[in-house]
N, C-alpha and C positions, 0 to 999 in steps of 0.2 A: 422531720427526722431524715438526716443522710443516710444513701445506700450505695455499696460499690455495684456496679452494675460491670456485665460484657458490654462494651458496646456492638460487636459483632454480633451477640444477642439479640439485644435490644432493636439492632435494624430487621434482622429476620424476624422477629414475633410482631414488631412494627408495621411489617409489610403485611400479613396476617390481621390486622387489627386486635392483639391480642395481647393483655395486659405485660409490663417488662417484669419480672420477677428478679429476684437480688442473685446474684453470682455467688461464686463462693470466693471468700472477699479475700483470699492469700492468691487467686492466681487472675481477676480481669486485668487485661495489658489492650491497648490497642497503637499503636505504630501514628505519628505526626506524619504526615503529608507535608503541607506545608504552612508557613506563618503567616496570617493574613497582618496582623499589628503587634503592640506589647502586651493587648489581651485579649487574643482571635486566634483559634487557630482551625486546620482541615486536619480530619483525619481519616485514617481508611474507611471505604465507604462512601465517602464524600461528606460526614459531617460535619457541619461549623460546633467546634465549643468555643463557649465563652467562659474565662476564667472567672469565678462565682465572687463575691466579695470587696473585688477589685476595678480600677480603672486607670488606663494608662492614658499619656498626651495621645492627641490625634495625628496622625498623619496626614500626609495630604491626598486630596479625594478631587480628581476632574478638574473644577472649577472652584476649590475649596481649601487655601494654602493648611499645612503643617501646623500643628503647634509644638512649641519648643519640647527638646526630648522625645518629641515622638517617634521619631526615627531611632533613637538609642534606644529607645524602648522596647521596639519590633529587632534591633540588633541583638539585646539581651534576651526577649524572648529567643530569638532563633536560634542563639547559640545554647541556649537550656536543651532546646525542645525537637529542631528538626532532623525527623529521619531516626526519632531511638521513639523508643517503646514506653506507655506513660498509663498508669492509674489513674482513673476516674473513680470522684465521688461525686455524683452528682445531687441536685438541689429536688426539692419539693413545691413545685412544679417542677418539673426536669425544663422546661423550655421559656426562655424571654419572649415577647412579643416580636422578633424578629426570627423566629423558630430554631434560636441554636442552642443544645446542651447546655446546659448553666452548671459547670464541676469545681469542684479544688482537683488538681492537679499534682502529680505525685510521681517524680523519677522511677525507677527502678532500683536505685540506691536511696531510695525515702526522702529523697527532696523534693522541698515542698514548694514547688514552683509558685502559685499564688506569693506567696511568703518571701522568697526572692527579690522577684519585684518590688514588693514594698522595701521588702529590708536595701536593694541598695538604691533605692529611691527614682524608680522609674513607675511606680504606680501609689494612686493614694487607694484609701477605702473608700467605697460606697457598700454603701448598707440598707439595701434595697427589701431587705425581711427582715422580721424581726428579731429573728434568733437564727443567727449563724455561728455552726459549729467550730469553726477557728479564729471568730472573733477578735478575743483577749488575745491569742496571739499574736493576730495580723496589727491590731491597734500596740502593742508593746512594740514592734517591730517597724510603724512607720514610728512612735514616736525616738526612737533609736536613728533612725533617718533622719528625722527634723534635727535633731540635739547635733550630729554629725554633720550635717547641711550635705549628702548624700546626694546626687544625681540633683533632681529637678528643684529641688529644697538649697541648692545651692546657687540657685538664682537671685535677684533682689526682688522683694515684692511690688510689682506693678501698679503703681497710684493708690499707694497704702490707704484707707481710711480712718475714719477717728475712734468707730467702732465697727461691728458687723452684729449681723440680724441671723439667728437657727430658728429652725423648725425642728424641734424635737420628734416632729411627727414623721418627718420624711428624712430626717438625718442629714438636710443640705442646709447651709450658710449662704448668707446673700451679703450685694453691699447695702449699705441701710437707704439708697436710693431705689434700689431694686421695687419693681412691683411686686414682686415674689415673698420680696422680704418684708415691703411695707401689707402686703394683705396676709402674713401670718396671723392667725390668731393668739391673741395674749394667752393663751392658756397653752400654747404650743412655742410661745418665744423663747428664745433666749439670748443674751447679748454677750457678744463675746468682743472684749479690748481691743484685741487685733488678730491677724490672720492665724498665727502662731496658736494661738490658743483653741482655734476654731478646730484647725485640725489635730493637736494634741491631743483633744476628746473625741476622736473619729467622726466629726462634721466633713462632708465633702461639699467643693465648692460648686455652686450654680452655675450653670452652661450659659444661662445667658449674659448674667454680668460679670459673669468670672474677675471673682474676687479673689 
């Protein structure tokens, strides 16, 4: 279950070690600092969120090139986000294994930033629980993206395959070479004709063979 939280709250009872209690959900706002990517950002405080749901191309990191759109991505976030005042709802755990906020995201004029992204195709889904509260809409709204060939979906698919390989269990798609895809369990497969279809059904693609 989502809850809108202070995050000004949340840091001082935080520091306290003292459980975060819900806000009253018509007035938490807290102010972007700045955009770390298409789905990272700092806000007052110093906290990292991470946009819940979602995942955008990578940027480039030190010694680790870009990948496509990624930079349009962290542009699109920025111009949503930095420097105005934004609603959290945050997730159940509130935090990823990298300690940052896990929220849907929400203007001040009820835009619905997570949803953005996908809708003009700078972010696909990843579906990392099993029950997320904006879902059906985030999945209607890439598949709105794909059909429009929208931002990153308007690229061509890179060494298409004959088929692909889901895990129903983790919500990622592999190439059917993939060891990922080849040690799913049959009781968790599923095979999807080509990439289009993978994602249609809210599959997100595997990091390693990126398919």
């Amino acid at each position: 279950m989502l809850k809108r939280f202070t995050l000004t709250l949340i840091l001082a009872l935080l520091a306290c070690g003292w459980p975060s209690p819900a806000a009253d959900a018509d007035s938490p706002r807290v102010k972007v600092r700045w955009v770390d990517d298409g789905d990272t950002i700092v806000v007052a405080g110093g906290e990292r969120v991470r946009y819940l749901g979602i995942n955008t191309p990578e940027v480039a990191h030190k010694d680790k090139p870009g990948e496509p759109f990624g930079d349009a991505a962290k542009a699109f976030n920025k111009k949503l986000v930095q420097g105005r005042w934004i609603n959290l709802e945050l997730a159940e755990p509130q935090r990823d294994h990298y300690g940052r906020l896990l929220a849907y995201v929400f203007l001040a004029d009820g835009t619905f930033v997570n949803g953005e992204l996908v809708r003009q195709g700078y972010a696909h889904l990843l579906r990392r629980q099993p029950k997320l509260r904006y879902w059906k809409q985030l999945l209607e709204l890439q598949r709105q993206a794909l059909k429009m060939k929208k931002g990153m979906w308007s690229l061509p698919v890179a060494n298409p395959e004959k088929f692909y390989i889901g895990n129903k269990l983790s919500w990622i798609f592999h190439r059917p070479h993939c060891q990922f895809g080849r040690k799913t369990a049959t009781d968790n497969r599923i095979r999807f004709g080509d990439r289009y279809e993978a994602l249609y059904h809210g599959f997100s693609p595997g990091r390693r063979c990126k398919p």
